[in-house]
C-alpha positions in Angstrom: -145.9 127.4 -46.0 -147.4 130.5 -46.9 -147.9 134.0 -45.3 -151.3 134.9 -44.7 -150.3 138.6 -43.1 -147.5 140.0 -41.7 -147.1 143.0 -39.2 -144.0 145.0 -37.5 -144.9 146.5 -33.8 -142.4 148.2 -31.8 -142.0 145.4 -30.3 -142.1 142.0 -32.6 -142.1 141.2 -36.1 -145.9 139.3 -35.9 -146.3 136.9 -39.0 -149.5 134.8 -39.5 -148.6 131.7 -41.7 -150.9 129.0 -43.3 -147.9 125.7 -42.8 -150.6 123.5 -44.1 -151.8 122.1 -41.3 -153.6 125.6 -39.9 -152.7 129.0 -39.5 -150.4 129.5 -36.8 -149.0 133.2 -35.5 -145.5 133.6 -35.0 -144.1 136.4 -33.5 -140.0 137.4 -34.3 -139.9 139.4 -30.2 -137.8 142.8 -30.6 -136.3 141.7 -33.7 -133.9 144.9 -33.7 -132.8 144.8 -29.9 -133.3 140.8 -28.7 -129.5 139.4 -29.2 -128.2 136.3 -28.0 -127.7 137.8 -24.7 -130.9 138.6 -23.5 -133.4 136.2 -26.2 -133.8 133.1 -23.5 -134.4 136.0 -20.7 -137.3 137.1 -23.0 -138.7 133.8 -23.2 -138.0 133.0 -19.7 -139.9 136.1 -18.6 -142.8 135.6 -21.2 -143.5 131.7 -19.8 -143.6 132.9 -16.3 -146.1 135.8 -17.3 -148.8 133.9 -19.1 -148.5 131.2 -16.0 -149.5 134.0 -14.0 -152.6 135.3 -16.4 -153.4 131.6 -17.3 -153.7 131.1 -13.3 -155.9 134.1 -13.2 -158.4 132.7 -16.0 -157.5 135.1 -18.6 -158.1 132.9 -22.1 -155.3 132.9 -24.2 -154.1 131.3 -27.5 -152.9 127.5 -26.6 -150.6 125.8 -27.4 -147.7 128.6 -27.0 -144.0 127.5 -27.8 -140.5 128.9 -27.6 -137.3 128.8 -29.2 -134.6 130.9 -29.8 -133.2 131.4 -33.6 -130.7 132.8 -34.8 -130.3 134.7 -31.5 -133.8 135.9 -31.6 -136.5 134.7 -29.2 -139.2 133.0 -31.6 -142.8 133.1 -29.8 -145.1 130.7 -31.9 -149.2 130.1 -31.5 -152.3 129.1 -33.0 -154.5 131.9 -34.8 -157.4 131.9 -32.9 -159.0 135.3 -34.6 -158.8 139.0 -35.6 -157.9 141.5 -33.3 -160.3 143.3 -31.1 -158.7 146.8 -33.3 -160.4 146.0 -36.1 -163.6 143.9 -34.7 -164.5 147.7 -33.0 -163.7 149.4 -36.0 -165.5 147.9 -38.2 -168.8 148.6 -36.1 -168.7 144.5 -35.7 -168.6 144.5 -31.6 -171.7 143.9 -29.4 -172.9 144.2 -26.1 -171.5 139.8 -25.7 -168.0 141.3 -27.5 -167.7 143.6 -24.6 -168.7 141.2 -21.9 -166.2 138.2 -22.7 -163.6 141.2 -23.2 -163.8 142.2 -19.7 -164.6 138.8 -18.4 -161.2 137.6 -19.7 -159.8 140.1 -17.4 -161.2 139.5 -14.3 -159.1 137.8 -12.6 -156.3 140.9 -13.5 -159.4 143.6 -12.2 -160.2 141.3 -9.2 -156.3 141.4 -7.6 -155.8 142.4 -4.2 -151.9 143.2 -4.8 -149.9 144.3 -7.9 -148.8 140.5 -9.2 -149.6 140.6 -12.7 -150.9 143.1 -15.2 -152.5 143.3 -18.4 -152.4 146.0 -21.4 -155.7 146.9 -22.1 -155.7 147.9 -25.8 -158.1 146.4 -28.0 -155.1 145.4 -30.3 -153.9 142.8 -27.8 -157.1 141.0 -28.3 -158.3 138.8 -30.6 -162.4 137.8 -30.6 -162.3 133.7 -31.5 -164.9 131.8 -33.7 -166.3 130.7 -30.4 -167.0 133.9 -29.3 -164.5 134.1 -26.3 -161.9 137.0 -26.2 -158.3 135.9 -26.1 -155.3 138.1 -24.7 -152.5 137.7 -27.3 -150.1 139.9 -26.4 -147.9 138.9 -23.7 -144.3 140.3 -24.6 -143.3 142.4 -22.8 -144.2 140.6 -19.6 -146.5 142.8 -17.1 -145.5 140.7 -14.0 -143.6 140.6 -10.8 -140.7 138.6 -11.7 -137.8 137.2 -8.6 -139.2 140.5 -6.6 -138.9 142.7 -9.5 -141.7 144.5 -11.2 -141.4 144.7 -14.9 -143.8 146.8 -16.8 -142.0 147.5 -20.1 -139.0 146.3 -22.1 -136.2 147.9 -21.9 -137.8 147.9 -18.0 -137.2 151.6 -17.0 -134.9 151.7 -13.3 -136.6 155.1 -12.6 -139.0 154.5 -9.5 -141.2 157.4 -10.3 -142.1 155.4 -14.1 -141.8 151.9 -12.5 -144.9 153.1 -10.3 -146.8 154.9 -12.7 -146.7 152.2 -14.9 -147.7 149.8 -12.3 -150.8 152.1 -11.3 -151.8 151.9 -15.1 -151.4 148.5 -15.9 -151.5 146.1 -12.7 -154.4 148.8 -10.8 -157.7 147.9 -11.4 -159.1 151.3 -12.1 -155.9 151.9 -14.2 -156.8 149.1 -16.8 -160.2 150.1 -17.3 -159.3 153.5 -18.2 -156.7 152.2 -20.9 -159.7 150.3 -22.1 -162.0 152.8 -22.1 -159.8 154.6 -24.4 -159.0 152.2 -26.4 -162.8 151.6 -27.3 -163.7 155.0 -27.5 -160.9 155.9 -29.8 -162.0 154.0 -32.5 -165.9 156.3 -32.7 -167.5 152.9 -33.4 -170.5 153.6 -31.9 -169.6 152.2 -28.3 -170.1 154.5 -25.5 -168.6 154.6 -21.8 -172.1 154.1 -21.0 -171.3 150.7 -22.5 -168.6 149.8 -21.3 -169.7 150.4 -17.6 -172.3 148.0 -18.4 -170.0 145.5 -19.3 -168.1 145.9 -16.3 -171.1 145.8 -13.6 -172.2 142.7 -15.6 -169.3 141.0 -15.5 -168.3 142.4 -11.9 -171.0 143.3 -9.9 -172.9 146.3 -8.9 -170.5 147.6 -6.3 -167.0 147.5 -8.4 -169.3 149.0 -11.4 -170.2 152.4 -9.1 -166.6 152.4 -8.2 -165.5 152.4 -11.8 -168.6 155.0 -12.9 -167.1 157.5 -10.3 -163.7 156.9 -11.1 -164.5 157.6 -15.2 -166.7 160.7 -14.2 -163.3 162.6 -12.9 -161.1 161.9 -16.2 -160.3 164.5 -18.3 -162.5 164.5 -21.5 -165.4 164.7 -18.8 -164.4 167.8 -17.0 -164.4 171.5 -18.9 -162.1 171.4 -21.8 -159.9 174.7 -20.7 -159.4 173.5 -17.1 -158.2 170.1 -18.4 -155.9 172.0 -21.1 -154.4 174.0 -18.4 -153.3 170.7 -16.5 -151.6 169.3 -19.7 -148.8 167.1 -18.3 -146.1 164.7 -19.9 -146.1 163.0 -15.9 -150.0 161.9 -17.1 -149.8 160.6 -20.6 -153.2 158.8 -20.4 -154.6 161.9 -19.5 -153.1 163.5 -22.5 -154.5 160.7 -24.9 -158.1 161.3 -23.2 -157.7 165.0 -23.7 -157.5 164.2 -27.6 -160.3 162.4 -27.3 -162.2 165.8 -27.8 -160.4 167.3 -30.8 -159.9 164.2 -32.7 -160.7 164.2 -36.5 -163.9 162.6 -37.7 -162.2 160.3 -40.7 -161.1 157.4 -40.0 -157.5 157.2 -41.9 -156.3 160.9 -39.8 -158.2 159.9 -36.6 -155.7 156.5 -36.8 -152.7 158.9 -37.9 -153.9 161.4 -34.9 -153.8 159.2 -32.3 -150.6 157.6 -33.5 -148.7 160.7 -33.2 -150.5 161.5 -29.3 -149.3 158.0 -28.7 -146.1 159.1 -29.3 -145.5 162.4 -28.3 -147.1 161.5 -24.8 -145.5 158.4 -23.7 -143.4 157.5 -21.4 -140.9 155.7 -23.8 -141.0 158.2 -26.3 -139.4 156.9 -29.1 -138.7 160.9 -30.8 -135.6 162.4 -29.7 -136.8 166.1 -28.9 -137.4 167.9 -25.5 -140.1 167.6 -23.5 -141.2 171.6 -24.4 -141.2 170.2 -28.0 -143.5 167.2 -27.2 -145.9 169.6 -25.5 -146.0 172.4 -28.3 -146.8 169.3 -30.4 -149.5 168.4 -28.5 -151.2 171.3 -28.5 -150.8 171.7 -32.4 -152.7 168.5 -32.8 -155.4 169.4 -30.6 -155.8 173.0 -32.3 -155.8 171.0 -35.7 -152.2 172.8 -37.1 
C-alpha cells in the first residue's frame, strides 16, 4: 500500500493511496477535534447527507464506507479524479467542464425549500475520466438533520450565522455566487459571462436571467469606493468578491491572497483578534501593504 498524495484541510486529513487493487481516497474527518464521543455522529450525519445529494442526482464517488478508528471517523472512497482547483487552474476547463459542473448541482439549485446544501468551491470537485463532475466533499454535512439545520462543524447555535449560512449554501442564488468566485479566483481565463452560460444551458432561460441580474448587483460589479465604504464582516462573500479587484496577478501570492481574505473574512475565523483587526487587515491587503 502506497501513498499517492496526502493533504491536511481544516477539516480532514485527505490521503490518496494505491492498496494495489486501485487508488482509493481516504479521508481521517477532523483529526484534531473528532474523539470517541462525537466520530459515529460524524458518520451518522455524513450517510444521511449524501442520501440526500444522491436523491437529488448530484454524482458522487461510489462506493463510500465508514468506520471509526481509533476514535476517529475514517471516510473511505474510490479516486475518481483531480479536483476542479487545479483542473481551472491549469487553464484545462472547457465550456463541457462547466456544464457537467453545474449540472451535478441541479437538483441542490432546483429546491423549493432549504433541505440540503452544497459548497460550491471548485476544490470540492473532482472532473472524472468520463468527463462527469463529482462532488467529493461531504463532511461537514450541509443538510437538515432531525429538524436541525447544520451548515458547519462545530455547527454555530447563533441564529443570525445559522441563516446566513443557510442563504449561502442551501439558496440557489447563494451557491452560484460561491461558484462564481471560486472560478473567477483562479484568472484562468473563465469569465462570469461563462459561467451564466453554463447555468442557462443547464437551467433554462428564465433561472439564467434571474441569476444574470442577481450577479450584476454584487460587489466587484458596482464602483469600487461605494463597495469599500460597505465593507462588512456580517457579508464575508462580499468581502472575498471585493478582493476580487485588487488581487495580485502571480499565481503563488494570488493563492496566498486569497487564503489570508478567506480567513480574515469568515465567519469561523480561525485567528484570535478583534473584529477592528480583521477589518484593518482587509484593507491592507486590498491596498497591497
Amino acid at each position: 500500500m502506497a501513498i499517492v498524495w496526502q493533504r491536511k484541510s481544516r477539516y480532514a486529513l485527505v490521503s490518496c493511496i494505491n492498496n494495489g487493487r486501485g487508488v482509493i481516497v481516504e479521508k481521517e474527518i477532523c483529526p484534531e477535534k473528532v474523539n470517541s464521543e462525537n466520530a459515529h455522529w460524524v458518520n451518522e450525519t455524513s450517510v444521511y447527507f449524501r442520501s440526500k445529494l444522491r436523491e437529488l442526482g448530484v454524482q458522487l464517488a461510489e462506493p463510500y464506507t465508514f468506520a471509526v478508528r481509533g476514535g476517529k471517523a475514517i471516510q473511505c472512497s474510490p479516486y475518481v479524479g483531480r479536483d476542479l482547483d487545479e483542473v481551472f487552474r491549469k487553464d484545462e476547463a472547457g465550456a463541457e467542464t462547466l456544464r457537467s459542473l453545474v449540472s451535478t448541482m441541479r437538483g441542490i439549485l432546483s429546491q423549493t425549500g432549504r433541505e440540503v446544501g452544497i459548497d460550491a468551491r471548485l476544490s470540492n470537485f473532482c472532473l472524472g475520466p468520463d468527463g462527469r463532475v463529482y462532488y467529493v466533499d461531504t463532511f461537514p454535512p450541509l443538510v437538515k438533520y432531525e429538524d436541525e439545520f447544520i451548515v458547519h462543524f462545530p455547527n454555530p447555535t447563533e441564529a443570525e450565522v445559522v441563516e446566513q449560512e443557510l442563504r449561502r449554501k442551501f439558496d440557489p442564488l447563494g451557491v452560484l455566487r460561491r461558484l462564481r468566485f471560486s472560478i473567477l479566483a483562479q484568472d484562468a481565463g473563465v469569465s462570469e459571462a461563462d459561467i451564466l452560460k453554463a447555468v442557462e444551458s443547464v437551467m433554462g432561460e428564465a433561472f439564467g436571467q434571474k441569476v444574470q441580474g442577481y450577479f450584476r448587483t454584487l460587489p466587484d460589479n458596482q464602483d469600487i469606493q461605494v463597495a469599500l465604504a460597505k465593507l462588512d464582516l456580517e457579508d464575508p462573500d462580499a468581502i472575498r468578491e471585493l478582493a476580487l479587484r485588487f488581487m495580485p496577478p502571480q499565481s503563488g501570492a494570488r493563492m496566498k491572497y486569497f487564503s489570508q481574505i478567506f480567513d480574515l473574512s469568515s465567519n469561523f475565523c480561525p485567528l484570535k483578534i478583534t473584529d477592528e483587526e480583521r477589518v484593518s487587515r482587509i484593507r491592507d491587503l486590498f491596498a497591497g501593504k
